[in-house]
N, C-alpha and C positions, 0 to 999 in steps of 0.2 A: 338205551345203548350201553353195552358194555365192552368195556379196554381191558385186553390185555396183554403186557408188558411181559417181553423175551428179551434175552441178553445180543440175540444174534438171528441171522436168518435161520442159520438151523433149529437152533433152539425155537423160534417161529414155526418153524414148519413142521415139530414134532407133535409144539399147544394145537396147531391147527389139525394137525391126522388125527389127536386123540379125539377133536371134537367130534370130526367127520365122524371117526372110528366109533364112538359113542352112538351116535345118531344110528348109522347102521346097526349095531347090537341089538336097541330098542325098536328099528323098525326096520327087518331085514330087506323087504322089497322096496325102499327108500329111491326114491329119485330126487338126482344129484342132478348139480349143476354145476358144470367143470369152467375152470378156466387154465388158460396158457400164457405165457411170457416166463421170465425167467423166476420172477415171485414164489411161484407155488411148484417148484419143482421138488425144492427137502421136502412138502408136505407132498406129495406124491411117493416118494422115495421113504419115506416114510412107513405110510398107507402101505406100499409093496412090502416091506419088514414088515408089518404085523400082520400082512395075508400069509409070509411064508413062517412065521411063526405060531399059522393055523389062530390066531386072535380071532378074524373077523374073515367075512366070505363078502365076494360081489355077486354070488351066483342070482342072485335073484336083485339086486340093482337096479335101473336103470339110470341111464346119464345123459344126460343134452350140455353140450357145448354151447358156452356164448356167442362164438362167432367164427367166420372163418373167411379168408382171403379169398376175393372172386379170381378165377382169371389158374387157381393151381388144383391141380388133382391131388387126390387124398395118396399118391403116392411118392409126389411131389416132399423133399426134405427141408420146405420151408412151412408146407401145411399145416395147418393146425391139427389133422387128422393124422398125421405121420407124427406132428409131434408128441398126441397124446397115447400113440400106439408105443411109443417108444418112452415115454414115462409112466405109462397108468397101465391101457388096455392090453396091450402084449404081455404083462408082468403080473397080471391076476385075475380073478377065473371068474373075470365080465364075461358074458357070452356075446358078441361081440352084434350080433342084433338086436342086445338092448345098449347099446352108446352110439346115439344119435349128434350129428353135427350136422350144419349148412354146409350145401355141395359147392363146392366152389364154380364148378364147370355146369351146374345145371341149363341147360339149353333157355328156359323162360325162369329169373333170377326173380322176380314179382310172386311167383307158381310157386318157387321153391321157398320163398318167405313164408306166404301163406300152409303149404305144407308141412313146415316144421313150426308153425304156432298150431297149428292141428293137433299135430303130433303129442307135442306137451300136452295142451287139453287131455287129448284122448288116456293122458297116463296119468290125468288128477291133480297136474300140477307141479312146479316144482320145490318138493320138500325144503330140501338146505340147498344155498346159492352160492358158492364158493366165488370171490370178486378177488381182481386186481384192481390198481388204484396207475392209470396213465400217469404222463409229468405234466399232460395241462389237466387234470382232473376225469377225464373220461373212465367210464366204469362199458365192459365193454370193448365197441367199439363206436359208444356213443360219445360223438365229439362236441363239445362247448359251441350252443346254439342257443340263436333266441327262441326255436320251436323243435324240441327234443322228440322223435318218432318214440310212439307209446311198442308197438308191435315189431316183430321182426322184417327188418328192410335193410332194402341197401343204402350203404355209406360212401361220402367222400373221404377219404382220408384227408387229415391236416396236415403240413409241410412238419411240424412236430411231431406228428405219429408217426410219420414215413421215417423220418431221421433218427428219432429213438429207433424205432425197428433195423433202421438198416442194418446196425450190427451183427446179425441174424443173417444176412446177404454179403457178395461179394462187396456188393456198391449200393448206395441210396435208390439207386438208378432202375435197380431189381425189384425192388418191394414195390408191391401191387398200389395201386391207388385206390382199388375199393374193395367193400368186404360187407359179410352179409351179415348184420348184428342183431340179438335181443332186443329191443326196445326197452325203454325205462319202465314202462308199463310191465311189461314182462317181469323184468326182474322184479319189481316191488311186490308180483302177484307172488314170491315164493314166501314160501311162509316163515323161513328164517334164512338171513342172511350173513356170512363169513366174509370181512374183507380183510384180505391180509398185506400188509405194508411193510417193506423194509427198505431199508437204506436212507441216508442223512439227509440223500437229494430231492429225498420227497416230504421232509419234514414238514416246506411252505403251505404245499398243495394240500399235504393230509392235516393240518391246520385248516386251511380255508375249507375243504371238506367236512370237517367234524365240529368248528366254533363260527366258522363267517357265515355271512348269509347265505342262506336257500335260495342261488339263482343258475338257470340252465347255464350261465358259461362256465358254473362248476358243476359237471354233471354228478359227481358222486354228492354232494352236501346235497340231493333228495331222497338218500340214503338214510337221512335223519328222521323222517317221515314215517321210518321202518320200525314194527311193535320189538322185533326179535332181530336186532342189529347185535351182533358180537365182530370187535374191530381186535386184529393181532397181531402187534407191530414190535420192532425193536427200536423205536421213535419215543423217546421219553417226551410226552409233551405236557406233562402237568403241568412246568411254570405258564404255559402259554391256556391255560385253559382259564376263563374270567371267573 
């Protein structure tokens, strides 16, 4: 596992585009593995600066999303599908049938799991895994359980996930109760992994994730398990490391 240590979230999210950015260079047809929440938006924003700076290309990319709210269409402005057209996909020159996400409206939600663990399969796998880090520990939208789904399925959301997210909605009231996530298995299958962390409020959780014990009610500390974990945070936590 390696830390590394930014002054700020932007500053976070520049170390993070470089690494992506990096990765891509060396392996142009790279499949990525996106996330959303507000974490990784400088590193997106970023990623868009050094495409139009001609740095690096998506043309030959491809991207699967972690997860996405049952119940809203990809046109929907709480989606995760709107929200990553309006950060990443609209802004660089992904061809837009290689960045795949869970439908939210899929008619059989079982169907459409299994079709997007397929789907990966069928593209070798995913390279580098780009992670947020939840306030109770979920990576994902795998929530703190005694028995953590390895494959992509659907989720209940937690009264905690709902309430962080509502921000993002008029009211708590709006945000979906389920969504169709990764599994842990999943993630672990990508060959390296990016979790990126900011803010004071997450100091606890990114503590118990990275030194406490390896147990599902913290779902990211099975992230420790990972050969190629790189963590990038502006959380100074060496005093708290034993």
């Amino acid at each position: 596992m390696d830390i590394i240590y930014a002054s700020n979230p932007e500053s976070v999210g520049q170390v993070a585009a470089r690494l992506i950015a990096r990765e891509i260079l060396v392996k142009p047809d790279l499949v990525l593995g996106l996330a959303t929440g507000s974490t990784p938006i400088p590193t997106y924003r970023y990623l868009v600066r050094l495409f139009g700076e001609g740095l690096i290309s998506f043309a030959k990319v491809r991207t699967f999303n972690l997860d996405e709210y049952v119940g809203l269409s990809s046109t929907h402005s709480q989606s995760y599908a709107y929200f990553m057209n309006e950060h990443l996909w609209g802004k660089v020159d992904l061809p837009r049938c290689n960045a795949d996400i869970p439908s939210g409206t899929a008619p059989d939600i079982q169907a459409e799991c299994q079709r997007y663990e397929t789907a990966i399969k069928n593209a070798g796998g995913i390279d580098l895994q780009i992670l947020g880090l939840g306030p109770n520990g979920h990576i994902g939208f795998n929530e703190p359980s005694h028995d953590l789904a390895i494959r992509t399925h659907l989720v209940d959301l937690t009264e905690a996930t709902i309430n962080a997210n509502a921000r993002f909605f008029d009211n708590a009231g709006e945000v979906p109760r389920q969504a169709i996530t990764m599994g842990v298995g999943t993630i672990m299958q990508a060959r390296k992994i990016l979790l990126i962390v900011t803010g004071d409020k997450k100091r606890d959780i990114l503590q118990q994730s990275l030194f406490g014990p390896v147990i599902p009610e913290v779902p990211a500390s099975i992230l420790r398990f990972h050969p190629y974990l790189t963590v990038v945070t502006d959380i100074n936590l060496t005093s708290a490391c034993p």
